[in-house]
CHARMM-style PDB file with segment names, atoms N, HN, CA, C and O in Angstrom:
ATOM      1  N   UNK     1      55.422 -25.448   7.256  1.00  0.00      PROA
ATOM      2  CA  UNK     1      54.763 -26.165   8.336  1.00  0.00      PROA
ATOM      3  C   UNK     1      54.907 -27.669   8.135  1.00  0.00      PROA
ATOM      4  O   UNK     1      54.784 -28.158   7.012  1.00  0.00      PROA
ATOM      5  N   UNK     2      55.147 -28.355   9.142  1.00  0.00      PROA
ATOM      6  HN  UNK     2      55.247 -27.958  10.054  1.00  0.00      PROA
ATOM      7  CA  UNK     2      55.395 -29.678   9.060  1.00  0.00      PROA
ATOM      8  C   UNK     2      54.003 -30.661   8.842  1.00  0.00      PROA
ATOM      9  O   UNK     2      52.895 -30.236   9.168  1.00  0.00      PROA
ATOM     10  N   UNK     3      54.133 -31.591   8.441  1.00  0.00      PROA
ATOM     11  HN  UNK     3      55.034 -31.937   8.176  1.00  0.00      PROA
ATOM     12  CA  UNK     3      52.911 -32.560   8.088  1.00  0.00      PROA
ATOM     13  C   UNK     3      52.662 -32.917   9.319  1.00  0.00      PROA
ATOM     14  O   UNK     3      53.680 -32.853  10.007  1.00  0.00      PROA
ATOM     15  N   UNK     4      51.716 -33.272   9.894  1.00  0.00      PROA
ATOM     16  HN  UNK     4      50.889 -33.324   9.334  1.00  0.00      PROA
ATOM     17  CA  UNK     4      50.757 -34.079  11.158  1.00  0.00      PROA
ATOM     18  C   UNK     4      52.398 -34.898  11.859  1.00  0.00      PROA
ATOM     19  O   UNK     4      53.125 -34.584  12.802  1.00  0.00      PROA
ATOM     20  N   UNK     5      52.443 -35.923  10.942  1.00  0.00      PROA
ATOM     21  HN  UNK     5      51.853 -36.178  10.176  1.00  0.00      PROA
ATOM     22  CA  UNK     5      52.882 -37.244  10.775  1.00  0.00      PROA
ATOM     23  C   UNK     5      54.683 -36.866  11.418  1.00  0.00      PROA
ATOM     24  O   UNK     5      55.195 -37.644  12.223  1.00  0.00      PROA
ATOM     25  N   UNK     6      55.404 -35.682  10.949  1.00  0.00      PROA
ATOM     26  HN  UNK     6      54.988 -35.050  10.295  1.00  0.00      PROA
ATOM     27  CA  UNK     6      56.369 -35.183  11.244  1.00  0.00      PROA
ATOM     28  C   UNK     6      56.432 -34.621  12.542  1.00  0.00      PROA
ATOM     29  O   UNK     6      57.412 -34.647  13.286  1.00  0.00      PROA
ATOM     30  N   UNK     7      55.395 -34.141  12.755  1.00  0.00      PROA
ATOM     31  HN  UNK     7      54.598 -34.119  12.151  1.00  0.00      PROA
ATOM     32  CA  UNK     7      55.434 -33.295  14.193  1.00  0.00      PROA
ATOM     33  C   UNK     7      55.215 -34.088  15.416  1.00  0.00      PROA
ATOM     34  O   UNK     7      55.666 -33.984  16.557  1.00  0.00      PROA
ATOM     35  N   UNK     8      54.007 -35.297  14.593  1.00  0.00      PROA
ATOM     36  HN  UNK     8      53.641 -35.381  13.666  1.00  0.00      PROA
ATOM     37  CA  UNK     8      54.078 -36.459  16.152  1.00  0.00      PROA
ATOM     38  C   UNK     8      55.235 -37.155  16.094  1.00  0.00      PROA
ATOM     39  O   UNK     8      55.415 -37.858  17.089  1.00  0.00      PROA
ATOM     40  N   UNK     9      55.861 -37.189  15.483  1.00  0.00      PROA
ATOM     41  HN  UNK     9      55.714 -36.618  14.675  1.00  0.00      PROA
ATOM     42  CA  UNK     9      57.050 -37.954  15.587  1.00  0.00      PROA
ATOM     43  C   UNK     9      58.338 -37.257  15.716  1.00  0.00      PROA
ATOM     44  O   UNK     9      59.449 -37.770  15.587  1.00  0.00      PROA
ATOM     45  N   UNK    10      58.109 -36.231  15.942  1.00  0.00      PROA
ATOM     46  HN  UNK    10      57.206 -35.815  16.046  1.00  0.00      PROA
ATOM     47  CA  UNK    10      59.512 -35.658  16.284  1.00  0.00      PROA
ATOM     48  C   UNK    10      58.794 -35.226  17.804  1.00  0.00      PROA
ATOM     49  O   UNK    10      59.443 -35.541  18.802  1.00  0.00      PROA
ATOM     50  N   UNK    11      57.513 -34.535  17.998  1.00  0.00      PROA
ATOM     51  HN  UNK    11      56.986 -34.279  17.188  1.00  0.00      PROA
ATOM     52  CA  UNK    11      57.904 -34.746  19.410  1.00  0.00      PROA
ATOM     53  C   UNK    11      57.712 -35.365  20.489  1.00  0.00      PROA
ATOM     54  O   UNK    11      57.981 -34.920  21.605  1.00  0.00      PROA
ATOM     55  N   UNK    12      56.990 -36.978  20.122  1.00  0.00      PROA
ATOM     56  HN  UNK    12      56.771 -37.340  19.216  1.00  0.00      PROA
ATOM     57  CA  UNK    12      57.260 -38.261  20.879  1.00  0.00      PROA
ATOM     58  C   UNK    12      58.696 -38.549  20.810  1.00  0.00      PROA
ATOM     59  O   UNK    12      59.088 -39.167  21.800  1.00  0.00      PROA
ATOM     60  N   UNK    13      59.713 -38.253  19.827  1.00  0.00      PROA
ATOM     61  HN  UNK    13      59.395 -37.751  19.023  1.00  0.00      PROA
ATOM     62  CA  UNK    13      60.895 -39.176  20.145  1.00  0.00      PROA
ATOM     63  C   UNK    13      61.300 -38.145  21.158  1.00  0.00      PROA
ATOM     64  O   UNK    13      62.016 -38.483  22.100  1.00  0.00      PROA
ATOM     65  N   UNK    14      60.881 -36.890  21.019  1.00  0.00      PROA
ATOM     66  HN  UNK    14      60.299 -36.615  20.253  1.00  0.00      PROA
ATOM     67  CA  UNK    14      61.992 -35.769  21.841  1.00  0.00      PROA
ATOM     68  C   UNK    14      61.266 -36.106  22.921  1.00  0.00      PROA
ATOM     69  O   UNK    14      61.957 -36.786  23.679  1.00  0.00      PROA
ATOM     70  N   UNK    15      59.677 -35.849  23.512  1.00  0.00      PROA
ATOM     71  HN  UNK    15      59.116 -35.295  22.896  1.00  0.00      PROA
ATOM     72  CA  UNK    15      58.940 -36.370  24.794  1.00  0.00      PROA
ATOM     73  C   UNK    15      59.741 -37.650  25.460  1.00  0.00      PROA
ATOM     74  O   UNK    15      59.677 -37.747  26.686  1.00  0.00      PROA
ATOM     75  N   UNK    16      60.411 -38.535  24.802  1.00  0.00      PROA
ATOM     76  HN  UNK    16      60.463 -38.456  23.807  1.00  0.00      PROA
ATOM     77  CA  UNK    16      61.434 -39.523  25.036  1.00  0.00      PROA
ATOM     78  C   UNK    16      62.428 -39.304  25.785  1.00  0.00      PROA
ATOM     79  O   UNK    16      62.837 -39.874  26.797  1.00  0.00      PROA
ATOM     80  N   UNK    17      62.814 -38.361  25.161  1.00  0.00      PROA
ATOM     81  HN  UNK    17      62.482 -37.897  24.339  1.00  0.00      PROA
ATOM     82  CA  UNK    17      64.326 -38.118  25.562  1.00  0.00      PROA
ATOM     83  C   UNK    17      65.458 -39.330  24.478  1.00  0.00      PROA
ATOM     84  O   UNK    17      66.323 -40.032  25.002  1.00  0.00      PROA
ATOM     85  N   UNK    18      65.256 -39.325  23.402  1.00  0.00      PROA
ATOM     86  HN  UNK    18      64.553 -38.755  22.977  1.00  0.00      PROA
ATOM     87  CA  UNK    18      66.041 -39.889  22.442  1.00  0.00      PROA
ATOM     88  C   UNK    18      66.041 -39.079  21.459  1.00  0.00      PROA
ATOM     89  O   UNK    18      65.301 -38.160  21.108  1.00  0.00      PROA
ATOM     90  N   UNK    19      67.057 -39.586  21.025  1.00  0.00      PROA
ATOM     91  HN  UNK    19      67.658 -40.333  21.310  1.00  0.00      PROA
ATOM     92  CA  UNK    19      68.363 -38.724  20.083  1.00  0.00      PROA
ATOM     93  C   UNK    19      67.605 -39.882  18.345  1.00  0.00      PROA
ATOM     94  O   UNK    19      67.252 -41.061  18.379  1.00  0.00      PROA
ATOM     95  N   UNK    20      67.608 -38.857  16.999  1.00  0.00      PROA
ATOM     96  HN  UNK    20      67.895 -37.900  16.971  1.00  0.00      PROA
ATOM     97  CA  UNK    20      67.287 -39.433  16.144  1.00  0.00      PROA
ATOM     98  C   UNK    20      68.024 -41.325  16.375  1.00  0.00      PROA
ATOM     99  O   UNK    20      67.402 -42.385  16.444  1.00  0.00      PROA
ATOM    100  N   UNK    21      69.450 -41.072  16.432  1.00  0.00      PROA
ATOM    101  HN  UNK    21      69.955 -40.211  16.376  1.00  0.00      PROA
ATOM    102  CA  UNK    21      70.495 -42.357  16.309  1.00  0.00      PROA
ATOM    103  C   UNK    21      69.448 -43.570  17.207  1.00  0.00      PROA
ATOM    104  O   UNK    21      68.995 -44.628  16.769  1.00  0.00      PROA
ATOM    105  N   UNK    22      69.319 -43.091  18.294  1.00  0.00      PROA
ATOM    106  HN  UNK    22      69.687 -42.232  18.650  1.00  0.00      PROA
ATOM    107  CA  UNK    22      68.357 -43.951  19.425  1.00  0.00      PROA
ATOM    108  C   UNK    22      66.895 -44.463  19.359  1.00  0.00      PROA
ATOM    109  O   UNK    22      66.405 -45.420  19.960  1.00  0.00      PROA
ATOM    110  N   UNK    23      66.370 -43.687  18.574  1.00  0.00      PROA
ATOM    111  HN  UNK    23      66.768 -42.911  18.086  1.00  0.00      PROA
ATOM    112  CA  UNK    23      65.598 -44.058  17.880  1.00  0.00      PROA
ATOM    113  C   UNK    23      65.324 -44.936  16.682  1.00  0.00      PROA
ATOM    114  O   UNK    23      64.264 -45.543  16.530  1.00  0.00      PROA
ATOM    115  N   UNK    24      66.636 -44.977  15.594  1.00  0.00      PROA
ATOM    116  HN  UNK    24      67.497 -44.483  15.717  1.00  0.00      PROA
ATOM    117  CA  UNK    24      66.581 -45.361  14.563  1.00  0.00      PROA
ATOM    118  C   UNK    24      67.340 -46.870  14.969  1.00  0.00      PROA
ATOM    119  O   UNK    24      67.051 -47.892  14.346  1.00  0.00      PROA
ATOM    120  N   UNK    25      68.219 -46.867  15.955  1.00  0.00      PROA
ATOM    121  HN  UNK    25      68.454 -46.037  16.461  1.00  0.00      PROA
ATOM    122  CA  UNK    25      68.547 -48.141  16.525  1.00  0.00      PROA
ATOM    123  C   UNK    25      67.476 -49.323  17.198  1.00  0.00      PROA
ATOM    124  O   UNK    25      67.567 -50.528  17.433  1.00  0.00      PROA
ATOM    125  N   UNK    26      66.450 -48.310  17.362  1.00  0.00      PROA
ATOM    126  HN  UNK    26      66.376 -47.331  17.171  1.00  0.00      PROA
ATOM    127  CA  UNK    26      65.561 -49.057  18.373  1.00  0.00      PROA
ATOM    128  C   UNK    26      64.310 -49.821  17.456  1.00  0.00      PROA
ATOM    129  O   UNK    26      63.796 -50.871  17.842  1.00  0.00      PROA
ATOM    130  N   UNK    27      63.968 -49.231  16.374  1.00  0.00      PROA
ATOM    131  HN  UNK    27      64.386 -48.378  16.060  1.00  0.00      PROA
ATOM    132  CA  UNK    27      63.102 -49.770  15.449  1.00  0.00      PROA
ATOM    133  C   UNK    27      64.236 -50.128  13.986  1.00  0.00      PROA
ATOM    134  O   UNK    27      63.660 -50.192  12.899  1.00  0.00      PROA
ATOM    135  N   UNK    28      65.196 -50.265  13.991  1.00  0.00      PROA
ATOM    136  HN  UNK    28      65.663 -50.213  14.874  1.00  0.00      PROA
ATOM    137  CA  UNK    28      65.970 -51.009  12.918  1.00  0.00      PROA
ATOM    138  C   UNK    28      65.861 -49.689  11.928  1.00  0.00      PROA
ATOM    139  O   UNK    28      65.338 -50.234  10.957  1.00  0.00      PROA
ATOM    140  N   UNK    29      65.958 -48.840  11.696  1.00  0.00      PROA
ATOM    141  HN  UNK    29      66.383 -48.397  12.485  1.00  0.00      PROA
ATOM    142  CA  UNK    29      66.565 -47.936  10.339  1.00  0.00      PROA
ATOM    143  C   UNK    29      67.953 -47.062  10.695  1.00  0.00      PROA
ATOM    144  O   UNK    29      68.830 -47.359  11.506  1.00  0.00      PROA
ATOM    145  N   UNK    30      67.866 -45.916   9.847  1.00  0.00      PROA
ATOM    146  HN  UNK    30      67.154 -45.674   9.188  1.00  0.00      PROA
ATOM    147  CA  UNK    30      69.246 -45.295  10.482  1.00  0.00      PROA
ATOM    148  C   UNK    30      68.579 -43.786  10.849  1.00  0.00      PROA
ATOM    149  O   UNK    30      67.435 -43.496  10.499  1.00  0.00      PROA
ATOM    150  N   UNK    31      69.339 -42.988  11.502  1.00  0.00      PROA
ATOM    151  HN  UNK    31      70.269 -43.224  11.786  1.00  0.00      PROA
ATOM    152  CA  UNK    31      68.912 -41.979  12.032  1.00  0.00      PROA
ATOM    153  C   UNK    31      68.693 -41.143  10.495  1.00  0.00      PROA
ATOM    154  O   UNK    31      67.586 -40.641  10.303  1.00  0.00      PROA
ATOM    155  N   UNK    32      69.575 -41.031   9.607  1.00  0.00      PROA
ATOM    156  HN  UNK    32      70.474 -41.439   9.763  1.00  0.00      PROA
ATOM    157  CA  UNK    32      68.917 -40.347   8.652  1.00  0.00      PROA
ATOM    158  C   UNK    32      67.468 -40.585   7.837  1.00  0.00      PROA
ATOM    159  O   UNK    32      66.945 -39.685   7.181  1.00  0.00      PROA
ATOM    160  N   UNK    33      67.100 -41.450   7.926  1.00  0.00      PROA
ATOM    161  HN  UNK    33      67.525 -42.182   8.459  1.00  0.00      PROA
ATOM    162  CA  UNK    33      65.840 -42.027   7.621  1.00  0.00      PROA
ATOM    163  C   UNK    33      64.914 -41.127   8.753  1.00  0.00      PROA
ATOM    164  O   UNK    33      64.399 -40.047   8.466  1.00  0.00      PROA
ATOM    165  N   UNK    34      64.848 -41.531   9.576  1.00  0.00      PROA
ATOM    166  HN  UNK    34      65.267 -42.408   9.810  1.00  0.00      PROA
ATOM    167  CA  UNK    34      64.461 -40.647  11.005  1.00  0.00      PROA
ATOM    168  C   UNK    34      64.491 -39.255  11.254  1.00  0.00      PROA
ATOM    169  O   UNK    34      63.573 -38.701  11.859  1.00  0.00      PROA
ATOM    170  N   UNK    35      65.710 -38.513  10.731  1.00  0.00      PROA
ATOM    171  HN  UNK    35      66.456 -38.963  10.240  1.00  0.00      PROA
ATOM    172  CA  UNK    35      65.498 -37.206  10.183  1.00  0.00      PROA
ATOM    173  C   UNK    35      64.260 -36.482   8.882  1.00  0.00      PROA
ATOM    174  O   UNK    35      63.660 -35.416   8.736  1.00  0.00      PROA
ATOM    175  N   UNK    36      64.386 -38.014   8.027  1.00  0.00      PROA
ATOM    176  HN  UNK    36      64.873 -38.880   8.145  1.00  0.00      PROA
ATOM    177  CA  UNK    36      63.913 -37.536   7.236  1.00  0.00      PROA
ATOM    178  C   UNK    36      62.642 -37.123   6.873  1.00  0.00      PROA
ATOM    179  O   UNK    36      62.159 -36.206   6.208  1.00  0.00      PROA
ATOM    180  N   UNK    37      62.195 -38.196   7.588  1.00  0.00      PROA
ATOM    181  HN  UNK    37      62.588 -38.940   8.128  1.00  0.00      PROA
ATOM    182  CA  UNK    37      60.080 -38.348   8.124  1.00  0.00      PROA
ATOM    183  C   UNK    37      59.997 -37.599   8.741  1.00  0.00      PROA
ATOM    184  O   UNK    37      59.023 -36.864   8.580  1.00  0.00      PROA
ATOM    185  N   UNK    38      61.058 -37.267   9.959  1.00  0.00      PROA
ATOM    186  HN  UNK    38      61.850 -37.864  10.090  1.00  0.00      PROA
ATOM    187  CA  UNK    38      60.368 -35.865  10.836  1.00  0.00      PROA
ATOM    188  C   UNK    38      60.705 -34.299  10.117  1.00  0.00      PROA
ATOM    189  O   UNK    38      60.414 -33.210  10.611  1.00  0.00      PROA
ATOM    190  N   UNK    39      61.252 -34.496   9.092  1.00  0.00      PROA
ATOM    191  HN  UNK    39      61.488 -35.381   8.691  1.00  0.00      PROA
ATOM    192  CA  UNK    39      61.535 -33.281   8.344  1.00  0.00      PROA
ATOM    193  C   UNK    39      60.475 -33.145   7.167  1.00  0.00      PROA
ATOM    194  O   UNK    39      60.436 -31.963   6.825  1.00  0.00      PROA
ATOM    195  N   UNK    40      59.684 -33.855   6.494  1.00  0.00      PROA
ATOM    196  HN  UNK    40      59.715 -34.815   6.772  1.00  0.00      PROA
ATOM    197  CA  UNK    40      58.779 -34.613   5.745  1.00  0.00      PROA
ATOM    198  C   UNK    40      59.014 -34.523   4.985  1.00  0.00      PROA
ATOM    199  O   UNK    40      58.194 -34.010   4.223  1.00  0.00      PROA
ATOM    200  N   UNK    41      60.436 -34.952   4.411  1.00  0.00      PROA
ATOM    201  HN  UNK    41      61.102 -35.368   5.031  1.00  0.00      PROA
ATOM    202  CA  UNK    41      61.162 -35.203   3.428  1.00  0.00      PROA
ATOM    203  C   UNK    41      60.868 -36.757   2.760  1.00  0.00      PROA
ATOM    204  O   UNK    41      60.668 -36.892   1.553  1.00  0.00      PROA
ATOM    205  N   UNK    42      60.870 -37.654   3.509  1.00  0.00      PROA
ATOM    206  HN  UNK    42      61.033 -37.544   4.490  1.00  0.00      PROA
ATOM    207  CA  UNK    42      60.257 -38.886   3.112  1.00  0.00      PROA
ATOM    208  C   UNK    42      58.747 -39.500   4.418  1.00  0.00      PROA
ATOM    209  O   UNK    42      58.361 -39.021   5.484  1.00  0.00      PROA
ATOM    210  N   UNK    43      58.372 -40.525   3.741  1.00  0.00      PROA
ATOM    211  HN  UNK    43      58.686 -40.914   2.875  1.00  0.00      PROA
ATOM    212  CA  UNK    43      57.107 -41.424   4.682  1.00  0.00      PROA
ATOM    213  C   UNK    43      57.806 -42.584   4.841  1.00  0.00      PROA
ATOM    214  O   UNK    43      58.621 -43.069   4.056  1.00  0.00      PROA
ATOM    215  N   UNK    44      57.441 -43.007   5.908  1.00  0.00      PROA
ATOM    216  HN  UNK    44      56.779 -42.613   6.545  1.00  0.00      PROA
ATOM    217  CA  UNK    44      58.116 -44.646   6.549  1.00  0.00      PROA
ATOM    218  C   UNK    44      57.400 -45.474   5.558  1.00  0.00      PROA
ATOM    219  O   UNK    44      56.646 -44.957   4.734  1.00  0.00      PROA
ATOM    220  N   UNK    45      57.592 -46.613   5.609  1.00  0.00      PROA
ATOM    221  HN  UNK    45      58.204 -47.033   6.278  1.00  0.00      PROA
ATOM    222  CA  UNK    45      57.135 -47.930   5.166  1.00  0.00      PROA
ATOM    223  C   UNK    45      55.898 -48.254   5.995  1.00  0.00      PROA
ATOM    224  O   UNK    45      55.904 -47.585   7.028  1.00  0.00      PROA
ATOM    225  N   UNK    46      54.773 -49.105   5.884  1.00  0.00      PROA
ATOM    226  HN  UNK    46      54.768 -49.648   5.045  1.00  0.00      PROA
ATOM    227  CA  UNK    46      53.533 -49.408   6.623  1.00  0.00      PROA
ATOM    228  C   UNK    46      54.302 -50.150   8.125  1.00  0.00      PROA
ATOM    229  O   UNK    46      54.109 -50.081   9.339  1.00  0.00      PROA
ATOM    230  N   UNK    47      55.100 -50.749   7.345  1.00  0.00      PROA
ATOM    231  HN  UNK    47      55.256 -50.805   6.359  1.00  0.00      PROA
ATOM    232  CA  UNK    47      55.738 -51.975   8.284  1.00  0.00      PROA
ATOM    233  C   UNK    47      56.511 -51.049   9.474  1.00  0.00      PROA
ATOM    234  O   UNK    47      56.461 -51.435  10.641  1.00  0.00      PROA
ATOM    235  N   UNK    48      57.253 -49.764   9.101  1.00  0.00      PROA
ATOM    236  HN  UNK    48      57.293 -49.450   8.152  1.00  0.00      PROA
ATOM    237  CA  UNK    48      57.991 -48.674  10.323  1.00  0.00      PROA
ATOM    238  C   UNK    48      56.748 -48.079  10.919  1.00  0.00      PROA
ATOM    239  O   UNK    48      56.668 -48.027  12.146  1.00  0.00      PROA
ATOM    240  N   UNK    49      55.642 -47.566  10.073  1.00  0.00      PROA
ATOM    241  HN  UNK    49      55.707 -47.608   9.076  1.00  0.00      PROA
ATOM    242  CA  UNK    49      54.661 -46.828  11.139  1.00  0.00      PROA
ATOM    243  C   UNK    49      54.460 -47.927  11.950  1.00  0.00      PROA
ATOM    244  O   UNK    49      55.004 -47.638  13.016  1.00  0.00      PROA
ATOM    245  N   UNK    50      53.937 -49.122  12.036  1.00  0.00      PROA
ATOM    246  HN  UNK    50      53.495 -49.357  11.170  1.00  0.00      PROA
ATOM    247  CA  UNK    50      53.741 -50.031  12.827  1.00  0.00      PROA
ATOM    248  C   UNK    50      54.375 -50.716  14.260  1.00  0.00      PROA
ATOM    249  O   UNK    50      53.932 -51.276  15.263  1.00  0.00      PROA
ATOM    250  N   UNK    51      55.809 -50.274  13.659  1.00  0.00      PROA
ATOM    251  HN  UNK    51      56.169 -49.819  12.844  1.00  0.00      PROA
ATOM    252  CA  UNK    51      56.906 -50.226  14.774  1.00  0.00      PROA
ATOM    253  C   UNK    51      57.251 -48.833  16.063  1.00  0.00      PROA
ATOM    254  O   UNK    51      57.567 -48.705  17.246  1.00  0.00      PROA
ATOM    255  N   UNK    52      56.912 -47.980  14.797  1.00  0.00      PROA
ATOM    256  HN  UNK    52      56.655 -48.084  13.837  1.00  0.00      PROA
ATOM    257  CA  UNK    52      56.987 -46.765  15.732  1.00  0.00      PROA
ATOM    258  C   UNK    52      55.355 -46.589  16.627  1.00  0.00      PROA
ATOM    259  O   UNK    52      55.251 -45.899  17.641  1.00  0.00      PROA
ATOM    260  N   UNK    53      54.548 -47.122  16.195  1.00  0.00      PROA
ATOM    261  HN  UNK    53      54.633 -47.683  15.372  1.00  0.00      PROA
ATOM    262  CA  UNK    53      53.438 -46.882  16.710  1.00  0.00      PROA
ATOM    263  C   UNK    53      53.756 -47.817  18.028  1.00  0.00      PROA
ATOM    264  O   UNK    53      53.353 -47.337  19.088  1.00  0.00      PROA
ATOM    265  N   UNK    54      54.430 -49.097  18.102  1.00  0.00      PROA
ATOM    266  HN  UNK    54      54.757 -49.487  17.241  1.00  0.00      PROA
ATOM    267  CA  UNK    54      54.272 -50.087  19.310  1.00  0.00      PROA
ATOM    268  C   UNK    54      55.594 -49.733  20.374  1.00  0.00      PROA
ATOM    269  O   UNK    54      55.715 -50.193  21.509  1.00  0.00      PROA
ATOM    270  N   UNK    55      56.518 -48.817  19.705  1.00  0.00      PROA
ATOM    271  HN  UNK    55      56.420 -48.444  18.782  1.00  0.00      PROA
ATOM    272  CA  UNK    55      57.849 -48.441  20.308  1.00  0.00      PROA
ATOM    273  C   UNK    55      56.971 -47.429  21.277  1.00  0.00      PROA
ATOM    274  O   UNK    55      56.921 -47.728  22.471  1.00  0.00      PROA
ATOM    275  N   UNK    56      56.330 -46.336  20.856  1.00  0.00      PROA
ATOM    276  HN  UNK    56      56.371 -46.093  19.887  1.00  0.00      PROA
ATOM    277  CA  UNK    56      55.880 -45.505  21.472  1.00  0.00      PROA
ATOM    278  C   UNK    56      54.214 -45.511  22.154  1.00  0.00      PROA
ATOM    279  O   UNK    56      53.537 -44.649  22.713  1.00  0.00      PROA
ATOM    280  N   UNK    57      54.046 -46.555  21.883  1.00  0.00      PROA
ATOM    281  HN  UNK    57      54.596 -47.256  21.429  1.00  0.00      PROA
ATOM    282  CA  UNK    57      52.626 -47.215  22.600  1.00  0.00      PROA
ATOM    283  C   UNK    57      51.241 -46.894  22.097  1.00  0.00      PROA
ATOM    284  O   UNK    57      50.101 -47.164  22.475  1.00  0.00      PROA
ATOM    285  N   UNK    58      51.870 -46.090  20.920  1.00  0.00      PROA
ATOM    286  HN  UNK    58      52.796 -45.871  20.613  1.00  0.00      PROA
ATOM    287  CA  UNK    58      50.181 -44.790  20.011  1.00  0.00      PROA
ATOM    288  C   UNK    58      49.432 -45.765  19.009  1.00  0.00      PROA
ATOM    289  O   UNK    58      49.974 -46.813  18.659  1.00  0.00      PROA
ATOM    290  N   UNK    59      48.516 -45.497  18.679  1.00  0.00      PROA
ATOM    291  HN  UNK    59      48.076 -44.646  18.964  1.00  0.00      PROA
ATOM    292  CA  UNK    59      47.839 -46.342  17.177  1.00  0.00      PROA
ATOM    293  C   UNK    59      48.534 -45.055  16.295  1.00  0.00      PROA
ATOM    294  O   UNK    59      48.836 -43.875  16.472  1.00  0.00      PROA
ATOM    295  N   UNK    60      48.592 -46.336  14.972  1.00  0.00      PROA
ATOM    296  HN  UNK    60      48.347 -47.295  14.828  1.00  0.00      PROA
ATOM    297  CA  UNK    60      49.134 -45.912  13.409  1.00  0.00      PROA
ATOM    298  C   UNK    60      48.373 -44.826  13.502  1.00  0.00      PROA
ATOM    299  O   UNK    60      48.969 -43.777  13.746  1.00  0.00      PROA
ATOM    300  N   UNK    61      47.094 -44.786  13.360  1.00  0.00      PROA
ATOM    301  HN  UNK    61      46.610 -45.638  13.161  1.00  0.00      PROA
ATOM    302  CA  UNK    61      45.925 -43.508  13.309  1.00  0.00      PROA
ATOM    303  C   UNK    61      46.410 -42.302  14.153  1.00  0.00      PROA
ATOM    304  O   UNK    61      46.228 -41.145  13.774  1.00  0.00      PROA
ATOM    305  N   UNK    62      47.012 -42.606  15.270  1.00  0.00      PROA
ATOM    306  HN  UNK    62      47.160 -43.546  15.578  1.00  0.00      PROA
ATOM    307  CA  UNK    62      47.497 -41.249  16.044  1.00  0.00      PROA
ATOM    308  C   UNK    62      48.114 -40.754  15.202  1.00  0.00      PROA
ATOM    309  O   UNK    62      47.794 -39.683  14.687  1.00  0.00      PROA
ATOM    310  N   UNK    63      49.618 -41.757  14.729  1.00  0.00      PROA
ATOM    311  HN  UNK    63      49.878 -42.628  15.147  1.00  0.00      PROA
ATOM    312  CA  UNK    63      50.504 -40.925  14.335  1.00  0.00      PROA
ATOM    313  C   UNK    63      50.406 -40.392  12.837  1.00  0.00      PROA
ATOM    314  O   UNK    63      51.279 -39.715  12.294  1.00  0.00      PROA
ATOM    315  N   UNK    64      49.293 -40.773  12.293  1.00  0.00      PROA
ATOM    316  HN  UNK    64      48.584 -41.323  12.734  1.00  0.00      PROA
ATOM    317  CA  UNK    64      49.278 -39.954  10.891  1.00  0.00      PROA
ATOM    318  C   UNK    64      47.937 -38.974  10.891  1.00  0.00      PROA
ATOM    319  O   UNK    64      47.550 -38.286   9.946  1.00  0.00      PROA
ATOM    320  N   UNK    65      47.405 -39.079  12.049  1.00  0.00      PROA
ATOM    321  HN  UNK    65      47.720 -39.637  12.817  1.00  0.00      PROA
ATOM    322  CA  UNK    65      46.614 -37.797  12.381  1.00  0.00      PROA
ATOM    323  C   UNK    65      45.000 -38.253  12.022  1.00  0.00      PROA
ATOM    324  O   UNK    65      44.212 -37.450  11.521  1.00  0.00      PROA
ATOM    325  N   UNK    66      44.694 -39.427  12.298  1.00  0.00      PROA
ATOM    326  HN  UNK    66      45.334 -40.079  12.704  1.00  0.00      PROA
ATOM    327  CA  UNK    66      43.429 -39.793  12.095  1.00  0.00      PROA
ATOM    328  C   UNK    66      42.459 -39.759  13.509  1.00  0.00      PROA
ATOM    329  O   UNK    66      41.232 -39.852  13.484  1.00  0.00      PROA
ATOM    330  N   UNK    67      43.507 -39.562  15.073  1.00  0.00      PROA
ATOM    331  HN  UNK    67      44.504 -39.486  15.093  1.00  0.00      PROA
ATOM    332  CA  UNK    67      42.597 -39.742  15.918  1.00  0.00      PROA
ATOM    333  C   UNK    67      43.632 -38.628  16.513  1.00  0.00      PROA
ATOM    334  O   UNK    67      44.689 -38.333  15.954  1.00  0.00      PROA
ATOM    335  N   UNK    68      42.999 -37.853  18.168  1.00  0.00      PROA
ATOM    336  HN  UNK    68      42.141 -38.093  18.622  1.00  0.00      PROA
ATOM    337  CA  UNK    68      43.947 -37.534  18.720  1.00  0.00      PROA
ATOM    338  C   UNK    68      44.246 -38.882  20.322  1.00  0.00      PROA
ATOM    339  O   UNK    68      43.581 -39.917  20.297  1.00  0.00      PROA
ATOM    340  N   UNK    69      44.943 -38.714  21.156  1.00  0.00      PROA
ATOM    341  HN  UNK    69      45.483 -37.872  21.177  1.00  0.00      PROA
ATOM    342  CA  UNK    69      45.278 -38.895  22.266  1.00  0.00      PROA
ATOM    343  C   UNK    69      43.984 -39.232  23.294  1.00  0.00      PROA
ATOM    344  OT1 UNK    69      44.184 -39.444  24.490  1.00  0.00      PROA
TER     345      UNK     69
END
């Protein structure tokens, strides 16, 4: 089972309609990085949750499962 943190983020980018690459272009990493958090293989940096939180309009707290929607 995937962590909180993996699942909002894989399916806001997919709710998107972007591709890992499009994503990882859009907040500066590479798509494997981007695979990797949504696989919960690794955790972003404070500084990427922060980006992904303003790319996708959510608080940090959404996306690591402290509040819902």
């Amino acid at each position: 089972m995937k962590i909180l943190l993996a699942q909002r983020l894989t399916d806001l980018r997919k709710a998107s309609g972007l591709s890992k690459l499009q994503l990882g272009k859009a907040i500066s990493v590479s798509d494997t990085a981007i695979g990797k958090w949504e696989n919960g293989l690794r955790q972003p940096s404070l500084a990427c949750l922060w980006k992904l939180a303003d790319f996708f309009d959510v608080t940090v707290d959404y996306l690591i499962g402290r509040e819902e929607v």
